[in-house]
Each structure stands twice: as C-alpha cells, then as structure tokens.
VOPAGU-2260 file (C-alpha; in pm, 1 decimal, decimal comma):
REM VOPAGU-2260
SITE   aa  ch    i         X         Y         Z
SITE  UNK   A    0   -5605,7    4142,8   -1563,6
SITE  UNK   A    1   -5914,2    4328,2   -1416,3
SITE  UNK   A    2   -5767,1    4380,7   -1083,8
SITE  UNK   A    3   -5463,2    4623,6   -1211,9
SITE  UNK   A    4   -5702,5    4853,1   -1208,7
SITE  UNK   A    5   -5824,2    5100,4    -920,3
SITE  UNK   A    6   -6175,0    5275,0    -820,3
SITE  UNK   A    7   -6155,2    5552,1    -618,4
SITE  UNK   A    8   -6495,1    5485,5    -440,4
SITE  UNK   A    9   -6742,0    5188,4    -462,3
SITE  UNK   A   10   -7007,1    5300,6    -611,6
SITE  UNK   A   11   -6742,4    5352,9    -984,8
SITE  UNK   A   12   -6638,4    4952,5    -885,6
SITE  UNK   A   13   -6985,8    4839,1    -867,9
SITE  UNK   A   14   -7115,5    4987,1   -1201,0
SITE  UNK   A   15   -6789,6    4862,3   -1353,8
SITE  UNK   A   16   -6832,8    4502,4   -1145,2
SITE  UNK   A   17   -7179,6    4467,3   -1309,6
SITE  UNK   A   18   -7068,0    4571,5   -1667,9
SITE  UNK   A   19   -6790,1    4307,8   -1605,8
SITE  UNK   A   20   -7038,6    4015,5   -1441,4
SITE  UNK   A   21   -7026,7    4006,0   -1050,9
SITE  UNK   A   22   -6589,6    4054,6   -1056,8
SITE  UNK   A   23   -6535,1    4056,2    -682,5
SITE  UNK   A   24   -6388,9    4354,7    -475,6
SITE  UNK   A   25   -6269,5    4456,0    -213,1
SITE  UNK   A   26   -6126,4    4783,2     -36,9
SITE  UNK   A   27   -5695,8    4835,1     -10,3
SITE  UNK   A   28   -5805,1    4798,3     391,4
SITE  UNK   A   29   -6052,9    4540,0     346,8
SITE  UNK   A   30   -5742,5    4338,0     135,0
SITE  UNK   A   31   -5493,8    4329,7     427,3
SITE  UNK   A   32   -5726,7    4228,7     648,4
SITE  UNK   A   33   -5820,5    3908,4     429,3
SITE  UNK   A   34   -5452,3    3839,0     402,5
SITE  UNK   A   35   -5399,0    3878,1     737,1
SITE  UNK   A   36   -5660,1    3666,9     815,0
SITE  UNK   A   37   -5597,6    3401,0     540,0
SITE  UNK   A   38   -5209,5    3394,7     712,7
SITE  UNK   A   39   -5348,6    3329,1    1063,1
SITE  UNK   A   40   -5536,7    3009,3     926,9
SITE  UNK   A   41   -5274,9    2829,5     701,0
SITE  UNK   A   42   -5042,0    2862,7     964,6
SITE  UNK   A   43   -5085,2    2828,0    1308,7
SITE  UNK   A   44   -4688,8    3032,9    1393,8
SITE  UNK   A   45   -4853,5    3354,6    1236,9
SITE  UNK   A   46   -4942,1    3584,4    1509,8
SITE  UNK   A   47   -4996,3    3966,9    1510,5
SITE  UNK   A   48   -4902,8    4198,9    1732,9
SITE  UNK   A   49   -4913,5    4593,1    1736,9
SITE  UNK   A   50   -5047,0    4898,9    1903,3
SITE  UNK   A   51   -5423,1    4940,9    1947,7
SITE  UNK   A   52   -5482,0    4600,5    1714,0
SITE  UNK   A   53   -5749,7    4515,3    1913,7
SITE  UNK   A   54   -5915,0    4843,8    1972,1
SITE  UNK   A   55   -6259,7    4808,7    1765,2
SITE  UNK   A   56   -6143,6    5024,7    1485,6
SITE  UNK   A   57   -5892,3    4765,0    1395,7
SITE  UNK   A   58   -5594,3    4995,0    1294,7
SITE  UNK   A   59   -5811,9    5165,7    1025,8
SITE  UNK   A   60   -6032,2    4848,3     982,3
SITE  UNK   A   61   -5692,5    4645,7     890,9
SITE  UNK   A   62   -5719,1    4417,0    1186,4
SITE  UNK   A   63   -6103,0    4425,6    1314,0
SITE  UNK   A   64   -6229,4    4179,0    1468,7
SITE  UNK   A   65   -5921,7    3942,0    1451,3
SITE  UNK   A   66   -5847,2    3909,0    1793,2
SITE  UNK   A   67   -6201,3    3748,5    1851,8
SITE  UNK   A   68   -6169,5    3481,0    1582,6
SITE  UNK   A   69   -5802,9    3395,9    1667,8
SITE  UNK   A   70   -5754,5    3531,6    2030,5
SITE  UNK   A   71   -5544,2    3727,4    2248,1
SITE  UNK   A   72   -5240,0    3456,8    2231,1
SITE  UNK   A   73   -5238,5    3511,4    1821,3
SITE  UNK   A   74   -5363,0    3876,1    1813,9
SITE  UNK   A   75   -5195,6    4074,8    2076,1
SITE  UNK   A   76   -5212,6    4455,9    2164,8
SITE  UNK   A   77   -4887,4    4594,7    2273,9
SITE  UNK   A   78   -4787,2    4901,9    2495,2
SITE  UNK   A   79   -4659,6    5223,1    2334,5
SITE  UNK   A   80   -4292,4    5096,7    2327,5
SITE  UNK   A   81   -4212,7    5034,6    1940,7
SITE  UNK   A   82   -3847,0    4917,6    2044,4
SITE  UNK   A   83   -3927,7    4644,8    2333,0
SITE  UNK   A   84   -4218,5    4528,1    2106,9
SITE  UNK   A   85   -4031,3    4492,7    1742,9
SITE  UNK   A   86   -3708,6    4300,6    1980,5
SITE  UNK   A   87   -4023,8    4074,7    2093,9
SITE  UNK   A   88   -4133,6    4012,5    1708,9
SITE  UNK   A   89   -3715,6    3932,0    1602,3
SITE  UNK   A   90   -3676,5    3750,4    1904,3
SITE  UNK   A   91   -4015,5    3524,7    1833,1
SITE  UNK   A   92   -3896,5    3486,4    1457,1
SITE  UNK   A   93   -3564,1    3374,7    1528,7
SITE  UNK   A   94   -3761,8    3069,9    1736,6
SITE  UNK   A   95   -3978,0    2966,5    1450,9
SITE  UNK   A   96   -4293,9    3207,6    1473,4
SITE  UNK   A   97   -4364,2    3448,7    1190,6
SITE  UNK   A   98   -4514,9    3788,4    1334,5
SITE  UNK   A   99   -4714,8    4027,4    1212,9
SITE  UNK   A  100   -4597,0    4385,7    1362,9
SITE  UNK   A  101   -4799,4    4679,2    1292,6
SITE  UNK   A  102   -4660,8    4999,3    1353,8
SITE  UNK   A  103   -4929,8    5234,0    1303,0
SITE  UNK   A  104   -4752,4    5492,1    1221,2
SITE  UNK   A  105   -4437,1    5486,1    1023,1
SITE  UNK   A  106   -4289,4    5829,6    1201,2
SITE  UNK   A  107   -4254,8    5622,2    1544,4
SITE  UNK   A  108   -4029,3    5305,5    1346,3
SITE  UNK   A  109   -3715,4    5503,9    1400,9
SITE  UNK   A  110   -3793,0    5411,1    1757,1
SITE  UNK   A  111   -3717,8    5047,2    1677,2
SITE  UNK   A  112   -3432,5    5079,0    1428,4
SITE  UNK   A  113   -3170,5    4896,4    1660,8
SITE  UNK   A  114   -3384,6    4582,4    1608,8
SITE  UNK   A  115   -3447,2    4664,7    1261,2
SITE  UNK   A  116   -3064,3    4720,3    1111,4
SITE  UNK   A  117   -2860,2    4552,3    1417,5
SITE  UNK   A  118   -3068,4    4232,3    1424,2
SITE  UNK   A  119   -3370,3    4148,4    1209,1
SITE  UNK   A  120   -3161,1    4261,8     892,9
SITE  UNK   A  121   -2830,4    4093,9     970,5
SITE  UNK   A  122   -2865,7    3780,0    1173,5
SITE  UNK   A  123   -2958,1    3562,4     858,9
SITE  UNK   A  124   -2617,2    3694,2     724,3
SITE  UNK   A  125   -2404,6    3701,9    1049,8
SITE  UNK   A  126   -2471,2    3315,1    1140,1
SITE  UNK   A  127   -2412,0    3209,9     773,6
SITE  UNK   A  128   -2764,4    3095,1     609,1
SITE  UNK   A  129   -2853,1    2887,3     988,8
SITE  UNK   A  130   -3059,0    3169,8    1106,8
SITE  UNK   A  131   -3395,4    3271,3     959,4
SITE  UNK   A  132   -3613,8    3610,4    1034,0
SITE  UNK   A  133   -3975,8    3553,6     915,9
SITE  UNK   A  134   -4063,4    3874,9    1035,2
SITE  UNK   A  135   -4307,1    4150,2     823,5
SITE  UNK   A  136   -4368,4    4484,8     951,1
SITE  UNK   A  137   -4662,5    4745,8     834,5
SITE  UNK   A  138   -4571,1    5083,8     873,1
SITE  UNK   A  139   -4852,9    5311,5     766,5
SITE  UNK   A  140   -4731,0    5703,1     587,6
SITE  UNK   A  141   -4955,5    5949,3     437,8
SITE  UNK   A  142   -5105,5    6248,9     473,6
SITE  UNK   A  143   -5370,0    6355,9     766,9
SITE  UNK   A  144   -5566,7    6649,5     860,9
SITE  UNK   A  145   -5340,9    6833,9    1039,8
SITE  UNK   A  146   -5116,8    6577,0    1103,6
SITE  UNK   A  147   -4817,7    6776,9    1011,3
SITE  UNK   A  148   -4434,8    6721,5    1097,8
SITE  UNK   A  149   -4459,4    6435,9    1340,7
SITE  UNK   A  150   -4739,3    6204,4    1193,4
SITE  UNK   A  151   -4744,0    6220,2     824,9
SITE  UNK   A  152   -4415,5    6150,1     698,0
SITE  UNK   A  153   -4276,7    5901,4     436,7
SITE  UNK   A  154   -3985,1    5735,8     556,5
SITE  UNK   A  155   -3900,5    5424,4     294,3
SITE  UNK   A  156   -3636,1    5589,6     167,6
SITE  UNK   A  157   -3423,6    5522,4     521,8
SITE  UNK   A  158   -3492,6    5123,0     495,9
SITE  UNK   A  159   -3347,0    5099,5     166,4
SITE  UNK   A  160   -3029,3    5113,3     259,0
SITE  UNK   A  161   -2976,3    4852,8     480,1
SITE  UNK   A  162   -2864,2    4500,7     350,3
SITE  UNK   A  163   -3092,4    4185,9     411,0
SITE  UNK   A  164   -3424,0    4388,1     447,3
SITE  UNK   A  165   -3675,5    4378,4     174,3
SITE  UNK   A  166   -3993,7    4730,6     114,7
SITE  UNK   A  167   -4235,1    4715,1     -88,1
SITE  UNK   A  168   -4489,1    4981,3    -111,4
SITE  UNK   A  169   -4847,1    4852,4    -265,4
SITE  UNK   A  170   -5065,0    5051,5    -458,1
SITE  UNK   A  171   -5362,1    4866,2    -530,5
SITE  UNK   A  172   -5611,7    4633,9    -294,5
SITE  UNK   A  173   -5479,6    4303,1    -554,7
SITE  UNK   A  174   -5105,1    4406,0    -440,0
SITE  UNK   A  175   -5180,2    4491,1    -117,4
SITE  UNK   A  176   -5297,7    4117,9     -50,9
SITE  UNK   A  177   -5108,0    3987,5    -233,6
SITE  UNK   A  178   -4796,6    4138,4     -93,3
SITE  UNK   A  179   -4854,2    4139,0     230,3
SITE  UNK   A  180   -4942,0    3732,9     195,7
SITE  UNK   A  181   -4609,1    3698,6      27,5
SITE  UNK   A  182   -4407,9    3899,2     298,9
SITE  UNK   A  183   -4598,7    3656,8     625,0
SITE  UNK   A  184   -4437,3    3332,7     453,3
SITE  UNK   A  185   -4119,5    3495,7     351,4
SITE  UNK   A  186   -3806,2    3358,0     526,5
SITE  UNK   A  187   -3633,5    3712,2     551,9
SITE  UNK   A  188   -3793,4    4050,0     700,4
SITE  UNK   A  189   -4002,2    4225,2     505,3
SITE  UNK   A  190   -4147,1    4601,2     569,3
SITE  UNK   A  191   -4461,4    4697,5     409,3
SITE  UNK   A  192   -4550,0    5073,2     393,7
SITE  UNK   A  193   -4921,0    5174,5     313,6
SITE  UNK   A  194   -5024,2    5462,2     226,6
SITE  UNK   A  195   -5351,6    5557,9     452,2
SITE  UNK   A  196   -5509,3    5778,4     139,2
SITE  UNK   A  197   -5554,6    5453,1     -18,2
SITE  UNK   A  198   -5705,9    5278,5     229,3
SITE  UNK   A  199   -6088,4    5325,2     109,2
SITE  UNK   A  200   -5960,9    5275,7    -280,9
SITE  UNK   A  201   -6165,0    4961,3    -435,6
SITE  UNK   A  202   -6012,4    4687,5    -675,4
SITE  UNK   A  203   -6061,4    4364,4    -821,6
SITE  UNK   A  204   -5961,1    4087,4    -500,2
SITE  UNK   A  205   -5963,7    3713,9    -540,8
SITE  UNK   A  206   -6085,5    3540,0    -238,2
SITE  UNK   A  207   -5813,1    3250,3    -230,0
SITE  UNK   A  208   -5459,2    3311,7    -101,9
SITE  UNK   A  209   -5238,7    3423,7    -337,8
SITE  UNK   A  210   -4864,8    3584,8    -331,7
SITE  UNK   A  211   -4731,5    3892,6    -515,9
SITE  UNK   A  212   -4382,6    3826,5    -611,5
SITE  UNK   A  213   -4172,0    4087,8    -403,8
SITE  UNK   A  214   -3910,9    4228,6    -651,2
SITE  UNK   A  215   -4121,7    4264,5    -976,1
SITE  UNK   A  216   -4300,1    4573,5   -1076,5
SITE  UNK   A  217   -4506,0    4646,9   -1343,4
SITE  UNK   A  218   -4652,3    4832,9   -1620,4
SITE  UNK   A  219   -4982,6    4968,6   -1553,2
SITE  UNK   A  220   -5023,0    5191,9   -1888,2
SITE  UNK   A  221   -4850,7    5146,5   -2209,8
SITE  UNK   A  222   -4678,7    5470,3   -2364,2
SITE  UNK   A  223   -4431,6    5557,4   -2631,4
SITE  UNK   A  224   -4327,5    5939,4   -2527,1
SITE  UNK   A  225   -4202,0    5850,5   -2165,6
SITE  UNK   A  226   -4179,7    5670,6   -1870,1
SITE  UNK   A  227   -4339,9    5760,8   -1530,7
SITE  UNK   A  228   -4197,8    5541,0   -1225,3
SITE  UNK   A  229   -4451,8    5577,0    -957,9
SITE  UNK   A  230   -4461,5    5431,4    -600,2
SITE  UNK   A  231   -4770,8    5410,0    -367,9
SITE  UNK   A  232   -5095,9    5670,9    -410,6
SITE  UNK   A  233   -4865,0    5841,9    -650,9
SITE  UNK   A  234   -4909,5    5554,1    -888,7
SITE  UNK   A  235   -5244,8    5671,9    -888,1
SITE  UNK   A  236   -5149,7    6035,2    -936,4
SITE  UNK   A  237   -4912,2    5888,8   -1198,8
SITE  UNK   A  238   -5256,2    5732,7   -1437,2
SITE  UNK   A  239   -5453,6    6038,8   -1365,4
SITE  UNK   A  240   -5156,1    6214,9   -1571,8
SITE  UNK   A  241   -5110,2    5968,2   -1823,5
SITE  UNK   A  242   -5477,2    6010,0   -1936,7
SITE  UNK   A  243   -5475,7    6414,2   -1896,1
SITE  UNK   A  244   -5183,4    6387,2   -2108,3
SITE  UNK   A  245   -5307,8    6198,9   -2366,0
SITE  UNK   A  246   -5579,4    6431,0   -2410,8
SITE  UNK   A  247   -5268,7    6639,9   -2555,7
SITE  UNK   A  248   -5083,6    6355,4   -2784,5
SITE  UNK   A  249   -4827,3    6236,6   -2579,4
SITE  UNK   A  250   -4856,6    5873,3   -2436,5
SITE  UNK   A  251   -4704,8    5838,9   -2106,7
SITE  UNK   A  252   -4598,9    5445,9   -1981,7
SITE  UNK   A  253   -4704,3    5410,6   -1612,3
SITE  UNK   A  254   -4493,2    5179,1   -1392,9
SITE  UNK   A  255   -4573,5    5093,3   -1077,4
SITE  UNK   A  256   -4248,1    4995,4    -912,1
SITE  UNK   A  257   -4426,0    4822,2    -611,4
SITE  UNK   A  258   -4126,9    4657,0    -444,7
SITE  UNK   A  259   -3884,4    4968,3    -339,5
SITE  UNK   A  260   -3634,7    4689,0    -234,5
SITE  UNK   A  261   -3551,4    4457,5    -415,5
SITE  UNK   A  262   -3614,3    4689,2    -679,4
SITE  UNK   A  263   -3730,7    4580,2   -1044,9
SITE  UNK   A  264   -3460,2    4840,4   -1255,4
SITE  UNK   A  265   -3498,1    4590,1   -1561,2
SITE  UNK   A  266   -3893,2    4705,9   -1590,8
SITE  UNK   A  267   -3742,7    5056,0   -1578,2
SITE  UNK   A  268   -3483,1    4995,3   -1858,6
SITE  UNK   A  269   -3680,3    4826,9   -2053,3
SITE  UNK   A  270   -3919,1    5092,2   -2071,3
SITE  UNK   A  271   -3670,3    5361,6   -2074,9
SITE  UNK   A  272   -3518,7    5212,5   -2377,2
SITE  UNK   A  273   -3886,3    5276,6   -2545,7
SITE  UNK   A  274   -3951,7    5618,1   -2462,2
SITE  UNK   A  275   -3662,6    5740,5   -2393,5
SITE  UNK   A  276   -3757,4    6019,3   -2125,3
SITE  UNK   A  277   -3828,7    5901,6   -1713,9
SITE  UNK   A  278   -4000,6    6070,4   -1467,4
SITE  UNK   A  279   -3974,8    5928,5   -1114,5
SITE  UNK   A  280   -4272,1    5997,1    -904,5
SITE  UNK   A  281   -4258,2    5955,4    -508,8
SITE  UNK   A  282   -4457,7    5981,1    -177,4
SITE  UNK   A  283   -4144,2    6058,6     -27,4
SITE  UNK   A  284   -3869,8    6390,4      -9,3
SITE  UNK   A  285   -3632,6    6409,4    -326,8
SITE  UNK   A  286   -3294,4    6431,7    -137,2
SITE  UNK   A  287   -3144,3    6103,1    -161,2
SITE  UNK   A  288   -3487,9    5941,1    -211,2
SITE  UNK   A  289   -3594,2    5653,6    -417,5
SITE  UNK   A  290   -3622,6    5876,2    -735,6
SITE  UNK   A  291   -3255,1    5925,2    -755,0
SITE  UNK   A  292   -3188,8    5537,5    -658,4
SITE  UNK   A  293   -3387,8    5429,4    -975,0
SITE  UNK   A  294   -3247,3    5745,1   -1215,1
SITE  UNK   A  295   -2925,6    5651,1   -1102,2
SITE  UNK   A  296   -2983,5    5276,6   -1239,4
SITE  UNK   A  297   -3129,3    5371,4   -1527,6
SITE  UNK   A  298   -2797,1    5635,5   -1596,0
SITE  UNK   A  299   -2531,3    5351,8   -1516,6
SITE  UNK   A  300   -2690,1    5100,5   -1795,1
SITE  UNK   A  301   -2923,5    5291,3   -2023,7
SITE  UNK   A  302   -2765,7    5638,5   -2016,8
SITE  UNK   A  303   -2768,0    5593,7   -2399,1
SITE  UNK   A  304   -3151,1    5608,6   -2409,4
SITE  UNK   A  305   -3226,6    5896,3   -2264,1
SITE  UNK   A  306   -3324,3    6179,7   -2467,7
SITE  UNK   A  307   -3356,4    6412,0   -2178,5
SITE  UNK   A  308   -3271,8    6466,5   -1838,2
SITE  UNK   A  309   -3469,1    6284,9   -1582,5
SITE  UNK   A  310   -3680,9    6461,0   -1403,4
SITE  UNK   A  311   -3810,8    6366,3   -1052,7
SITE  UNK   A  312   -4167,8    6428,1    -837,0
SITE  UNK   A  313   -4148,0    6460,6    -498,1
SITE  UNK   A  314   -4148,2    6653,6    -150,4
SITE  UNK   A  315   -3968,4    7001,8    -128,7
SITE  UNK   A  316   -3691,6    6988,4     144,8
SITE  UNK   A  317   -3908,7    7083,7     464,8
SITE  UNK   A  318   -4102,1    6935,0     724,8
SITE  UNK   A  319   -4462,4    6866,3     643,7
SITE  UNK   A  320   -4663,5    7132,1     733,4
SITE  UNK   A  321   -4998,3    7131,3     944,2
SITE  UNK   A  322   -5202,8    7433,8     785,7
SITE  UNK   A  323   -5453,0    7333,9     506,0
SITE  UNK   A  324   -5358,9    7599,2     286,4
SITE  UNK   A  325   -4996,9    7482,1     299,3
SITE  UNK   A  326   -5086,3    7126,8     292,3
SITE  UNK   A  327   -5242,8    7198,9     -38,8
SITE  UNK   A  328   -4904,2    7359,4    -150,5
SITE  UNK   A  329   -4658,3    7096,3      -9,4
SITE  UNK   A  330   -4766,1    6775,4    -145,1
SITE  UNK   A  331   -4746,1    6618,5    -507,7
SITE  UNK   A  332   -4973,5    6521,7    -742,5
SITE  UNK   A  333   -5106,3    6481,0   -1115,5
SITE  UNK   A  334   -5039,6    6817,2   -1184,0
SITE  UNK   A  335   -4674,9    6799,9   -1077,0
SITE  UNK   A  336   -4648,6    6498,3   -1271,1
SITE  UNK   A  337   -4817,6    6675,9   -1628,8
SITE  UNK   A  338   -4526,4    6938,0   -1575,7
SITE  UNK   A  339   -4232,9    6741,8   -1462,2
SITE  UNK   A  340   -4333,3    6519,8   -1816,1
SITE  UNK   A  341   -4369,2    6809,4   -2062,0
SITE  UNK   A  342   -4042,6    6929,3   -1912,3
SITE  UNK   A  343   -3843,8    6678,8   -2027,7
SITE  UNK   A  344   -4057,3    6647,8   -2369,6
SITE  UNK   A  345   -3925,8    7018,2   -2446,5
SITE  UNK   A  346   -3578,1    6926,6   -2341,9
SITE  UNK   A  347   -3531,6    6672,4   -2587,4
C-alpha cells in the first residue's frame, strides 16, 4: 500500500505523488486534524477539550480552526489543571459522550494519573462490563530546542502497565488517522502519544474515515538477517538503517509495532523465527521500557530462535539534557540502530 510509506518533506511526496498519478497526502499534523474533524461530524457526543485548543496555532496545527466550525460547546479550551480537566473527560464518558483530551505535553499527564489508573482504566472492570469509558487522550513527547528535563520526555512506558488502558504510538500520517479515528469510537480509553518530530512528515492519506486496528503492527521492510522493532520517529530511524545496511549485505526486517498496548508479539515472533536476531528500537529510556517488554515475549516463546542476544536502542539512564551539544549526544538514532544490529550479527 502506498501510504506505508513516509516523506520527510513535501516537496520528496509531490515528485513521488506525480510519478504515482495525483496519490493524495497529507502531513502526520494535517492527519489528526482530519480525524478529529471527521469524529466531530459522524457523531454529534465527540467533543474536544484541552489546553490552548483554541489558540490559533491549534496545538501544533492539530486542532486549528475547529472550534469555529463546531463551537465552543464541542471544542473547549481548558485551564492549566490537567487533573480537574481529565476527571471532567471520565466523568463526561461515563454519561455517554466520547472526549477528545489533548494534553499537550505528555510530561504534565502524571498530573492526571489518579483519573487515569483509579478511574478511566478500571471502572469498565469494577462495575462488571455495565460501565463504558469512551475516552482517548493525545499526549504529545519528543524532542525540543532546549526543552530539556521537564518538556521533552517519553513517558509510554508508565501507561503500559496498567490493566484496561490501551497506547498506541503512530508513526506515519495513514496511522496517525487512522488510529486516532479508531481510538474516538472505541468503547475503552485509549492514549495516543505523538511524537512532535513527526509532525511535518508527509504520507499517503485517504480522505474518507477509516480505522487502524489498535493491537496489530506491522512489517514495513522485509529482511532475512534480523529483526528491528521500532516505535514512533524511531520507526523512521529504524528504515533509514535498514537501507544503510543493505548497502553492506545484510537485510534488516523493519516492524513498526504501532500499538504499545495491546501489543502485536505474534508479528514479533513471527519475524524473529525468520531472522533469528531482534533489535528493539525506542523513543523512550531502556530501564524497564518497552524494549525489554517485547524481548521478554519474544524469550518466553521463541527463545529457540534466537541466534544472538537481543540487543536494545534507547535513552541512557539520565534526564534529558538542554545543551545542543549534549542533545546531539543523548538521543538515538540510525546510527545507534546500524551498531546495535551488527552487534548481534557478530555475536551469532
């Protein structure tokens, strides 16, 4: 399918869109804002709700405009109060709505865990089936100029502990509408983390409503030498590596897990089986992250197929840093992933 694959900047989609007759596209922003807006018209208990929503930027262009062609009742700013405004979303989900929170930045969604774990997460469980929570939550993570220790951090792998929420982590504009359209009708909370880097990143979009299944990944390159699990911008990072490593003989598979919770270990196997080395590449830090979640899978019913240790790609054990130079230094990328790949390659 066309739209698996990513442009980094327009004006690489539009020579490829011509080449390919007219395929339509649309930016990873530019795709959550059609689903958003898509949600808001098919049904009328969809409302969104978040902090600075309405301010003309639109939450980096995710929500422009919406609160003039739905209104204040549907598209609501809130106050700086993450808790009181997430216990406002459960609360309104619980009566039959389905909100739309944004939290526009994931470091400040600790603030609101109470309503999170306590409630959202449980009540569907606690009142045996008679309760739904239609609730989906954005939480934005990534890297800023500057932004350092307080405003750039990747948090997913807290949520996935908790029964009776669902994550998932889009990579591409096609998932990211997809995805999020899924999550809005979903009967159960959902949390959707996007990664601002790939905000301005172009793909193939169809203009009707469609939904992403949450729980399914899936391949994005085929490879025989090993398999690279990826997860947000790094899937990106992940395909960059593949091809650089090509160059040198060795075919890496690219999966792009997508759904963090439920989480698609069969893809994993399956692959694993195949190549028989994994490399587990994350946005997030490597204590007790989501690399060691899927390695452990992959150890407790493929152990057999490995032909070398796993090997995972993520954030060293300190607080993001706010100097350039260090910046540079701290985060993860393609090259990490060519080494962490020949590592296990000469271990096997």
């Amino acid at each position: 399918m066309p739209w698996t694959k990513v442009y980094a900047n327009k004006a690489e989609f539009e020579k490829i869109s011509a080449e390919q007759k007219g395929l339509r596209g649309l930016t990873y922003r530019e795709a959550i804002l059609e689903a958003t807006e898509q949600a808001l018209t098919a049904d009328k208990n969809v409302f969104v709700i978040g902090e600075g929503i309405d301010d003309p930027g639109g939450v980096f262009g995710t929500t422009k405009d919406l609160h003039l062609k739905f209104g204040a009742d549907r598209v609501m700013d809130s106050p700086l109060a993450e808790n009181g405004i997430t216990g406002i979303t459960v609360g309104a989900a619980v009566a039959g709505a389905r909100p739309l929170l944004v939290h526009m930045r994931v470091d400040f969604l600790p603030l609101s865990l109470d309503q999170i774990i306590n409630h959202a997460a449980k009540w569907h469980y606690m009142f045996g089936g008679a309760v739904r929570v239609p609730l989906t939550i954005r939480a934005i993570i990534g890297r800023g100029w500057g932004s350092a220790a307080q405003h750039s951090q990747s948090l997913q792998a807290m949520l996935l502990n908790i029964p009776g929420l669902k994550v998932v982590m889009p990579a591409t504009p096609y998932d990211a509408k997809g995805l999020l359209y899924a999550a809005i009708f979903d009967n159960n909370p959902v949390i959707m983390i996007e990664h601002r880097w790939l905000y301005e990143h172009m793909g193939h979009v169809p203009a009707e409503p469609y939904k992403v299944e949450i729980g399914k990944g899936i391949v994005r390159r085929q490879g025989k030498d090993a398999t690279i699990v990826a997860i947000s911008l790094m899937v990106n990072e992940a395909i960059k590596a593949a091809d650089e490593l090509s160059k040198d003989g060795i075919e890496a598979e690219v999966i792009d897990i997508r759904s963090l919770k439920p989480l698609d270990s069969d893809l994993v196997i399956e692959s694993v089986k195949k190549t028989g080395r994994l490399i587990v590449a994350d946005t997030g830090w490597k204590d007790c992250g989501i690399g060691a979640e899927i390695i452990t899978r992959v150890v407790e019913d493929a152990f057999e197929s490995l032909r070398a240790p796993a090997v995972r790609v993520a954030l060293p054990e300190a607080p993001t840093p706010a100097s350039p130079a260090l910046e540079n230094a701290y985060y993860r990328g393609k090259n990490d992933i060519i080494a962490a790949v020949k590592k296990t390659l000469a271990r096997s």
